[in-house]
C-alpha positions as CSV (number, residue, x, y, z in Angstrom):
1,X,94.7,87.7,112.5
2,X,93.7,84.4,111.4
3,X,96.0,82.3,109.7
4,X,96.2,80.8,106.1
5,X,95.7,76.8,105.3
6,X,98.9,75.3,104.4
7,X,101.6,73.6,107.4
8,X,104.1,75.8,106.5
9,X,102.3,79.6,107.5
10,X,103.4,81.2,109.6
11,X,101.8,83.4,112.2
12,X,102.1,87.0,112.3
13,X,104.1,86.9,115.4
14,X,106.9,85.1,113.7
15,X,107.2,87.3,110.8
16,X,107.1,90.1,113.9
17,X,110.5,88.5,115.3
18,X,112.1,88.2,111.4
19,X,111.6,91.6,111.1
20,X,113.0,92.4,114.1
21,X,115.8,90.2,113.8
22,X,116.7,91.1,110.4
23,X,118.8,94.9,109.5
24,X,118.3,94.9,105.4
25,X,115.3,94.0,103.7
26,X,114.4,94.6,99.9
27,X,110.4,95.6,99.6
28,X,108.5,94.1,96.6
29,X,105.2,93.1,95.1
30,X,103.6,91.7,92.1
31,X,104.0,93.3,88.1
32,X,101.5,95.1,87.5
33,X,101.1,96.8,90.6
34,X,98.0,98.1,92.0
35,X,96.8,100.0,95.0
36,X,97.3,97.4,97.8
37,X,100.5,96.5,96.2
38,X,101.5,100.0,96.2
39,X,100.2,101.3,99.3
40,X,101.8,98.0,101.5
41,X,105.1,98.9,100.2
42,X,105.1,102.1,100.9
43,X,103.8,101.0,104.2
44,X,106.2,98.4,105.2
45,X,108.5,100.7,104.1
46,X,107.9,103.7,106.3
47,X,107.5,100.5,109.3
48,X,110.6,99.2,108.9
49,X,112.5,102.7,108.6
50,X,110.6,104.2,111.8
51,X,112.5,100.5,113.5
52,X,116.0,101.8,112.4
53,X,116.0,99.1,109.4
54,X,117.6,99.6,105.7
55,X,114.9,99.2,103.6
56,X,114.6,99.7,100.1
57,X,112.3,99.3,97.7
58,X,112.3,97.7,94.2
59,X,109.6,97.8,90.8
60,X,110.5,97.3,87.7
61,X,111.1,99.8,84.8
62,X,108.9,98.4,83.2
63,X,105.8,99.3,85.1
64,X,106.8,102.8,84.9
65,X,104.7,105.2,84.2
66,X,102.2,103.7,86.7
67,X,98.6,104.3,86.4
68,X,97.4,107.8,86.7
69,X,95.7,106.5,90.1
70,X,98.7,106.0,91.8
71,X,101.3,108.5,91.0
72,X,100.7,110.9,93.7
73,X,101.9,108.3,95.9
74,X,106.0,108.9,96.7
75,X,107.9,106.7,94.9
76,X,110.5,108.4,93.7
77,X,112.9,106.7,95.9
78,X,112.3,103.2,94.7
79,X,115.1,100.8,93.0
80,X,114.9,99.5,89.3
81,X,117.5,97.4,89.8
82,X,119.4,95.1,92.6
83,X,121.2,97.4,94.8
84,X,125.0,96.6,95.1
85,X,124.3,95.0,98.8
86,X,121.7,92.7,97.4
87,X,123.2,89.2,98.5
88,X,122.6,90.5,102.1
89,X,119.0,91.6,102.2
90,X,116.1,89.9,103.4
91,X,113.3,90.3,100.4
92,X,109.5,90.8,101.5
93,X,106.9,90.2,98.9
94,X,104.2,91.7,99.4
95,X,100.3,91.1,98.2
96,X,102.2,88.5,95.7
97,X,100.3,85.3,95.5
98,X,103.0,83.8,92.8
99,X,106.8,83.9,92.7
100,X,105.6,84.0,88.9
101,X,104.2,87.1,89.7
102,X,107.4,89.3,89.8
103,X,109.6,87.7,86.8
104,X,112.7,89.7,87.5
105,X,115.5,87.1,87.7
106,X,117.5,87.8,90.4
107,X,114.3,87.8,93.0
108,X,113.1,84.4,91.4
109,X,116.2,82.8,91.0
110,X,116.5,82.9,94.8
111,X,119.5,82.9,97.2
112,X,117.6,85.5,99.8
113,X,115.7,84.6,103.0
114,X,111.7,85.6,101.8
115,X,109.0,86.8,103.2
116,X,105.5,86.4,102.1
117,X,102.7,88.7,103.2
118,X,99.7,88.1,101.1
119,X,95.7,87.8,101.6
120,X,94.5,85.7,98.1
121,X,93.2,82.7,98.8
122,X,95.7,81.3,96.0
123,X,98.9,82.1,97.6
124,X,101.3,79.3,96.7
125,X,103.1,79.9,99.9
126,X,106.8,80.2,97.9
127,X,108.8,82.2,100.7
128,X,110.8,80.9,103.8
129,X,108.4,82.5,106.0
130,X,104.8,83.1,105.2
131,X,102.0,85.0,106.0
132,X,99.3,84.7,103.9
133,X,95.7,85.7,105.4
134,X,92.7,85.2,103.4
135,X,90.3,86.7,105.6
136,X,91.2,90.1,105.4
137,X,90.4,93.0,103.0
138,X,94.2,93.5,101.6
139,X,97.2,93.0,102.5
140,X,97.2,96.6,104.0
141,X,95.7,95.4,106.6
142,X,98.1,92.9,107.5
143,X,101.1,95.6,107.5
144,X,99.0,97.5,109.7
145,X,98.4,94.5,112.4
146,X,102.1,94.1,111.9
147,X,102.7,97.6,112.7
148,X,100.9,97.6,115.6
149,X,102.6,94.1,117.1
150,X,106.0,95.9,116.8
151,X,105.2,98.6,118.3
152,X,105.3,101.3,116.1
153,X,103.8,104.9,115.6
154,X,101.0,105.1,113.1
155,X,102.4,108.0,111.4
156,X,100.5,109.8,108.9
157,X,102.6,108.8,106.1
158,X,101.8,104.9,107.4
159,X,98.4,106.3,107.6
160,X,97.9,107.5,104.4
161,X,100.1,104.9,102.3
162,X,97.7,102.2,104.0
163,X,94.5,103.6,103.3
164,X,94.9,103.7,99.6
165,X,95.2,99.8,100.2
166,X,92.0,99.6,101.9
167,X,89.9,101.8,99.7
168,X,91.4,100.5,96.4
169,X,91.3,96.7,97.3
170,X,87.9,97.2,98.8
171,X,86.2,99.1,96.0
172,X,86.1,101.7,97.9
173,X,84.6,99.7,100.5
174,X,82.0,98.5,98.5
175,X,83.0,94.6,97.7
176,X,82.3,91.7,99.9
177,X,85.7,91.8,101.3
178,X,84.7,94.8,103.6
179,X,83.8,94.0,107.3
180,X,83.4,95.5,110.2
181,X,87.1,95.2,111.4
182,X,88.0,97.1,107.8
183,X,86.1,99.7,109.1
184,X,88.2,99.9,112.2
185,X,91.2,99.9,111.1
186,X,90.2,102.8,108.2
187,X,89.1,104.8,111.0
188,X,92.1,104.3,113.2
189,X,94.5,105.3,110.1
190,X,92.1,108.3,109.7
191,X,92.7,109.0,113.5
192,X,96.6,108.6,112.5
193,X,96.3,111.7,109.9
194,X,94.8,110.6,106.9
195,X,93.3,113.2,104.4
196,X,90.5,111.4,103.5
197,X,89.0,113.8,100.8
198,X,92.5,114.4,99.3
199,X,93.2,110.6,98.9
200,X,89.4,110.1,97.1
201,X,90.2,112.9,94.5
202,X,93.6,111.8,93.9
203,X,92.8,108.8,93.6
204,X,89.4,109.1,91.5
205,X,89.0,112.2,90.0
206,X,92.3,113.5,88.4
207,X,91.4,112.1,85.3
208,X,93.1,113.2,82.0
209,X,90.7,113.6,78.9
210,X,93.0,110.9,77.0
211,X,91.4,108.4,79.5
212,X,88.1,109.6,79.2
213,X,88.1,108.9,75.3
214,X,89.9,105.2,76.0
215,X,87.1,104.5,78.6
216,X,84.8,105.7,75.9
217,X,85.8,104.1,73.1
218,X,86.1,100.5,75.4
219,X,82.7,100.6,76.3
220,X,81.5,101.6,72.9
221,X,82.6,98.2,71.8
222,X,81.1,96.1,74.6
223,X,80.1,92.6,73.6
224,X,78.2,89.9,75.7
225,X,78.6,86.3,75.3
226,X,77.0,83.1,76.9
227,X,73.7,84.4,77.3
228,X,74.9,87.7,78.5
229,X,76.5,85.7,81.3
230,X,79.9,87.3,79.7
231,X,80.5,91.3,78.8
232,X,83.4,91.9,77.3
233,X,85.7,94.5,75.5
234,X,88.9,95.3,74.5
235,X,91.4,97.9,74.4
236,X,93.7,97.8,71.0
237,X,96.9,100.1,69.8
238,X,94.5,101.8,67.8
239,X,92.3,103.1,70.5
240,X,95.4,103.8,72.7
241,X,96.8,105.8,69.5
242,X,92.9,107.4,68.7
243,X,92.3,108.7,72.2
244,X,96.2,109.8,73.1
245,X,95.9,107.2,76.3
246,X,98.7,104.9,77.0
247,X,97.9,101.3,78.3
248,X,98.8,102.7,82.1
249,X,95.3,104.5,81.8
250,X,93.6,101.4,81.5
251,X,92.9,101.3,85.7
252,X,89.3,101.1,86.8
253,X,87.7,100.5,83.1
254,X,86.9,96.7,84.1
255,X,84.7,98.3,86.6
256,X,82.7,99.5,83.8
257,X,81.9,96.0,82.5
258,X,81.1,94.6,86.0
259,X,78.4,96.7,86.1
260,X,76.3,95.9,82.8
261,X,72.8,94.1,84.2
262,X,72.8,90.5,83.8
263,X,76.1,90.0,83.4
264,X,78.3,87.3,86.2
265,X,81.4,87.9,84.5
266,X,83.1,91.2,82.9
267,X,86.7,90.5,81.0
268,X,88.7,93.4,79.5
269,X,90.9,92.4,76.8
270,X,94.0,95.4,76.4
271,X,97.2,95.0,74.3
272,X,100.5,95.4,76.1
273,X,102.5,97.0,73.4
274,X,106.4,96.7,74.4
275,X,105.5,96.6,78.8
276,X,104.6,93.3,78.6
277,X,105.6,89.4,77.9
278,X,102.5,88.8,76.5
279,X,100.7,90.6,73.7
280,X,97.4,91.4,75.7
281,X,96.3,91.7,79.4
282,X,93.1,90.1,80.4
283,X,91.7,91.4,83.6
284,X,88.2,89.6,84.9
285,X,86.1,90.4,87.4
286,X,82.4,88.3,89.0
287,X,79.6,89.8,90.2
288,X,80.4,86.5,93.1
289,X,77.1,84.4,91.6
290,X,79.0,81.4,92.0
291,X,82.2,81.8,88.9
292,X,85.5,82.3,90.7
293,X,88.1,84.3,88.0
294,X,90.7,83.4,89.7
295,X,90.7,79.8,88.3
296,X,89.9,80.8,85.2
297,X,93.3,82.8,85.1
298,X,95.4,80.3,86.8
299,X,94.6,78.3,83.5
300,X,96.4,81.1,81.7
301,X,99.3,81.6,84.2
302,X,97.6,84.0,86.4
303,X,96.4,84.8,89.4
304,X,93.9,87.1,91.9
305,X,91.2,86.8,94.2
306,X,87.7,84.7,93.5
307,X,85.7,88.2,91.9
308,X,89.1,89.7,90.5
309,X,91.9,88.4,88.5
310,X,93.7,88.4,85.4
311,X,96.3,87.0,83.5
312,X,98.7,88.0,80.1
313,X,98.6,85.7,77.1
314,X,99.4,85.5,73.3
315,X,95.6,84.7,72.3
316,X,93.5,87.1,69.9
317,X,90.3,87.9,70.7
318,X,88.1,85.6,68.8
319,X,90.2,83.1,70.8
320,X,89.3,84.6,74.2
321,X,85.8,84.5,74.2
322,X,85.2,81.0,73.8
323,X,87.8,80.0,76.4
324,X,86.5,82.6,78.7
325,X,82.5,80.9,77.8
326,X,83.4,77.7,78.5
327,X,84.6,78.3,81.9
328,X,82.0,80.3,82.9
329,X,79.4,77.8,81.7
330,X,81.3,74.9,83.4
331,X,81.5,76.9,86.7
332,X,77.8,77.8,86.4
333,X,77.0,74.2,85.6
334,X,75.1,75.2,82.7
């Protein structure tokens, strides 16, 4: 487990000895909430049960329905709001690189001891104790070395919660981020009672028609800017209303545009409706040729790794595309 840059890091046998230490703990993560996000929580959360802990866990209403993906996974305990006992818990974030990232007041307003267990290389290191390590796959990975420290049985439902952080964060162990060690670890969780099959087709092909026509009708309208260097599209109310999808069957259409030949950067460009702050979502992704999109959405108030990131904003379209050029032609240097 190597450790992040930044004094105030911690190692992963400190966070260890919090955990220990501490009875009540409130799980969390970042809006927007994906499958590493997803699977550590339900992760840390089976962890710290199994070690006689109270854990709960919160997401806003707001994210609810979650992607089609993901709602096999069981959340149906999980808080919408502060539970009564809140002053008392100790609040773990989890693969949340910025406070920013979870704007539900009473988590950013502070007042709880905070733990931080993140891998992007942008983590602004906000808790009391952090543990942030960017050389790892996802931050399922880290829950699972944390696991292991304390002692616990891998149980099936660890198992299985984890590995949907590993393939989903990994592109299904596909992106650079894979290593030999990721390989490990999937196979011990596989050892631990994973359904491996089950998980693939949950997780990729329960797909509703209504998406089907959304993915269509986004890549129907594919553009490419900067020489090609850019391919983007966009998702409006009028192809949510056309194709009967709502804006939570967006996942895995960016995946799409990262794919078109010649292109180093893919952007999808999706209204919010009423879920968000902002008026649109912009998720980006690199084909790792040298343009890191996580700068680019930091700009915008975002955040992610170097080939994936995005960021909300009040900008139209013909506003996004030259912003978006520009930084890619300044990171190119051409």
């Amino acid at each position: 487990m190597s450790e992040t840059s930044g004094l105030t890091a911690a190692g992963i046998e400190q966070v260890a000895a919090e955990l220990r230490s501490r009875g009540r703990f409130l799980l969390t993560s970042h809006e927007g909430p994906d499958g590493d996000a997803l699977g550590s929580l339900l992760g840390m959360h089976h962890l710290l049960t199994q070690l006689g802990k109270d854990s709960v866990m919160f997401i806003a209403a707001k994210e609810f329905p979650l992607p089609i993906e993901y709602r096999f996974l069981p959340l149906q305990e999980v808080f919408h709001e502060p539970p009564a006992d809140m002053a008392d818990r100790t609040v773990v974030f989890l693969d949340c690189g910025n406070i920013d990232r979870m704007p539900v007041g009473f988590l950013t307003e502070g007042g709880n001891f905070t733990i931080n267990i993140d891998h992007h290389h942008d983590n602004t290191l906000f808790g009391d104790v952090n543990l942030v390590d960017t050389g790892v796959s996802c931050t399922a990975e880290i829950v699972y070395e944390l696991a292991v420290l304390l002692g616990a049985e891998i149980t099936p439902e660890i198992a299985s919660s984890l590995y949907v952080g590993l393939v989903t964060d990994t592109g299904k162990f596909m992106y650079e981020n894979t290593d030999a060690r990721t390989h490990r670890i999937a196979a011990e969780l596989i050892e631990a009672g994973v359904e491996v099959d089950e998980t693939y087709r949950r997780l990729y092909e329960h797909v509703p028609i209504a998406k089907l026509r959304l993915v269509s009708r986004a890549l129907d309208g594919i553009q490419r800017h900067c020489d090609g260097r850019l391919a983007i599209a966009s998702i409006t109310a009028a192809d949510y209303e056309a194709s009967g999808a709502g804006e939570e069957m967006t996942e895995g259409i960016i995946d799409h545009l990262r794919s078109v030949e010649g292109a180093q950067v893919a952007a999808l460009v999706r209204d919010l409706g009423d879920r968000g702050r902002a008026a649109r979502k912009v998720s980006l992704r690199s084909s790792g040729v040298g343009v890191d999109v996580s700068a680019i959405a930091r700009k915008n108030g975002g955040g992610g790794h170097k080939r994936a990131a995005g960021f909300s904003t009040d900008l139209e379209l013909d506003e996004l595309v030259p912003f978006l050029c520009g930084e890619v032609t300044v990171q190119l240097g051409a």
